[in-house]
C-alpha positions, 0 to 999 in steps of 0.5 A: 153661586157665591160668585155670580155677577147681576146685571140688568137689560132694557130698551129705552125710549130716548136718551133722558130714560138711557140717562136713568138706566146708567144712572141708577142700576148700581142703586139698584144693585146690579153690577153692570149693563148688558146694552141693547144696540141702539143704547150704543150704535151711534158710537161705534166710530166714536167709543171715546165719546161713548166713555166721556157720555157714559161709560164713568160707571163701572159695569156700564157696558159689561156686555154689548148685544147685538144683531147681525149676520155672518156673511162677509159683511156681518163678520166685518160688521162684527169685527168693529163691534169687537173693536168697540168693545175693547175700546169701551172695556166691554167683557162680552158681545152677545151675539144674536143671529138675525137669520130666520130659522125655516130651511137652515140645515145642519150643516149651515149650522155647523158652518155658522159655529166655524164662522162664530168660532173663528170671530170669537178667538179673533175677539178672545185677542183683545179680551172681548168674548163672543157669546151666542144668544140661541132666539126664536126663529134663529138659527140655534132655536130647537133643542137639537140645533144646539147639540149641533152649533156647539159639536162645530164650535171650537173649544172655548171660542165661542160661550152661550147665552142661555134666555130663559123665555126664548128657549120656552117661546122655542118649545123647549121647556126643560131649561135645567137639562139645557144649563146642565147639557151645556153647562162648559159653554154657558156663560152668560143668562138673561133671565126672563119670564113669559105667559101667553106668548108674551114676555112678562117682568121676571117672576110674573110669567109662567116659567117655573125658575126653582129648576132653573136655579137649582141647576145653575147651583149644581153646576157651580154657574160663576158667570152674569146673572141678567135680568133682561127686560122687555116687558114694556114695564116701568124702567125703575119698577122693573129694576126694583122687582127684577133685582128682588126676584133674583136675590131672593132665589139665591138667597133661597139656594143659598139657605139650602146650602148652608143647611145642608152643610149644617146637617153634614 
């Protein structure tokens, strides 16, 4: 995992606390942000004025998160987020869909990986990937529902953004077997902790991450790394303690790593 980038996700309450989060998460030793809608929204038809505001960073809008759906106007709705995207040199839009999940059938799965299938290789033409974040009561929530989403999915179309709290708030609690199963469409992770129902800052939950990291090790994961936060916590005291818990890990596996290769 000698090439995994970090990255670090927050909402934020006003502008001066955006200030704070663009400015300090190379400090801290990210290398990018992964932006919540509302850090962005209100540039969409100005990404220039969202470069001369904050865009100087490298990294300071490596991804975009987004909600939407994928009826016509969603998809068009999308299509000018991708736009954006290359506008602001955005690598990735994650995309989160806001359908609940009660009563979809297989088959509406299916046609929602055709439909994201085809906006994806739309995005793939100005070098912005779409990569879809599976959420509680979304579509893609139950195990099954991703063996579903990406058996319609075009090869390479479409990535996956696999969030560690959402997949056990979704009952499926075997992350590593996930990141192993779809280990060719993973791109992206928003690492996240949770206990009792909540979210947690990362390493204070009840997810047990040793499996979760030993799988991204064995499956050779060179993607993002995010800590996505959404604790409620102190913006620059969850930075801190997120990039601490994630470094630590892959020092840990690292470690093992060279160990093992010592006793070879």
């Amino acid at each position: 995992m000698k090439n995994v980038k970090l990255a670090f996700s927050k909402p934020t309450a006003d502008p001066e606390e955006q200030r704070l989060l663009f400015s300090r998460f190379r400090e801290a030793g990210y290398d990018g942000l992964q932006l919540k809608a509302g850090q962005y929204q209100r540039y969409l038809r100005n990404p220039d004025g969202f470069l001369e505001e904050w865009g100087s960073e490298p990294g300071a809008a490596s991804a975009l998160i987004a909600g939407g759906r994928l009826d016509p106007e969603g998809s068009a709705a999308l299509r000018d987020l991708i736009a954006f995207a290359r506008a602001v040199g955005s690598e990735r839009i994650v995309f989160c869909h806001g359908v609940p999940r009660e009563g979809r059938t297989p088959e509406e799965i299916r046609e929602y990986a055709r439909i994201l299938s085809d906006l994806g290789e739309e995005a793939l033409t100005s070098g912005v990937r779409l990569s879809l974040h599976h959420h509680y009561n979304q579509p893609v929530m139950h195990r099954e529902d991703f063996d579903v989403f990406f058996g319609a999915a075009k090869e390479g179309a479409v990535g996956l953004t696999v969030d560690t709290a959402h997949l056990v708030k979704s009952g499926v609690t075997d992350i590593a077997e996930l990141l192993r199963s779809f280990r060719s469409v993973v791109d992206n992770l928003h690492l996240k902790d949770i206990a009792e129902g909540e979210f947690r800052v990362l390493g204070h939950g009840e997810i047990d991450f040793a499996p979760v990291f030993a799988a991204l090790r064995e499956i050779r994961y060179e993607g993002w790394l995010c800590a996505d936060e959404e604790s409620g916590a102190d913006l620059l005291g969850a930075m801190g303690s997120c990039h601490r818990y994630i470094t630590s890990r892959l020092d840990e596996r690292q470690g093992e790593a060279h160990g093992d290769e010592t006793r070879r």
